[in-house]
C-alpha positions, -999 to +999 in steps of 0.1 A: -520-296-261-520-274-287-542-245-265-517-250-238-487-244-262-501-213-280-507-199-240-473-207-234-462-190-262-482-162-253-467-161-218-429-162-229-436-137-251-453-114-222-421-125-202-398-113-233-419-078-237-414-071-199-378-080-201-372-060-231-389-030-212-366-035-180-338-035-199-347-003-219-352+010-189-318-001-174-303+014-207-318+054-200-307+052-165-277+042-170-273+067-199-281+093-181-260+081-149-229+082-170-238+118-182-236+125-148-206+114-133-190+127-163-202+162-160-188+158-120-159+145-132-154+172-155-160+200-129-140+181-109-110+185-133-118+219-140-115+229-110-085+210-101-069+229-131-078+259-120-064+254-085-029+238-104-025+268-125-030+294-097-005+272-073+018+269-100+017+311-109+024+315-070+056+296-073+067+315-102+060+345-081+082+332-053+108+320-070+108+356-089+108+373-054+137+348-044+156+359-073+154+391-065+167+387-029+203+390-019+203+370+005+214+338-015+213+313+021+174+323+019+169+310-009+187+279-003+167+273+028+135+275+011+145+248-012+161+226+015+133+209+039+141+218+070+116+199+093+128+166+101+105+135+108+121+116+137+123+081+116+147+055+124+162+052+095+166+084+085+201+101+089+205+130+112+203+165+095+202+183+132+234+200+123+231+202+089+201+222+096+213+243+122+241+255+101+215+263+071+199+284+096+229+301+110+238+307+072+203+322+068+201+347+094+240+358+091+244+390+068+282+388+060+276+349+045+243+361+030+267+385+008+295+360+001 
């Protein structure tokens, strides 16, 4: 009895060295898994902050060209939206819109 214990013990700790290994193993790949998706992620939001600030410096730019123009019924008309979704609920801005337009495109209300 005492052979078969001190092979048993032998085998569980075979079984223990093996699963120590896997798990070491499991350990590295996940290490360097995570080093990966966070090097993505960081090009990811590098980029996306690159792309933010150069969007945001083009509507500086436009908004600095729209201050410059005269025509004050332009510049409403770029900060109105003008495209309507035909929803159910939602009000009708037809006129409303047709007027901005008329507004935009007259010179003697562009002035006023």
């Amino acid at each position: 009895m005492s052979i078969w214990n001190d092979e048993w013990q032998v085998t569980l700790k075979d079984r223990k060295d093996a699963e120590n290994a896997k798990k070491a193993e499991a350990l590295e790949q996940a290490k360097a898994d995570l080093e990966t998706f966070q090097a993505a992620r960081e090009a990811k939001r590098e980029a996306r902050m690159k792309t933010n600030r150069s969007d945001e410096q083009e509507k500086l730019e436009a908004l600095e060209a729209d201050i410059e123009n005269d025509n004050s019924w332009q510049k409403v008309c770029k900060l109105v939206e003008l495209s309507h979704d035909s929803a159910d609920s939602s009000a009708d801005v037809k006129r409303m819109r047709d007027v901005m337009i008329l507004l935009k495109n007259d010179e003697k209300a562009a002035t006023t």
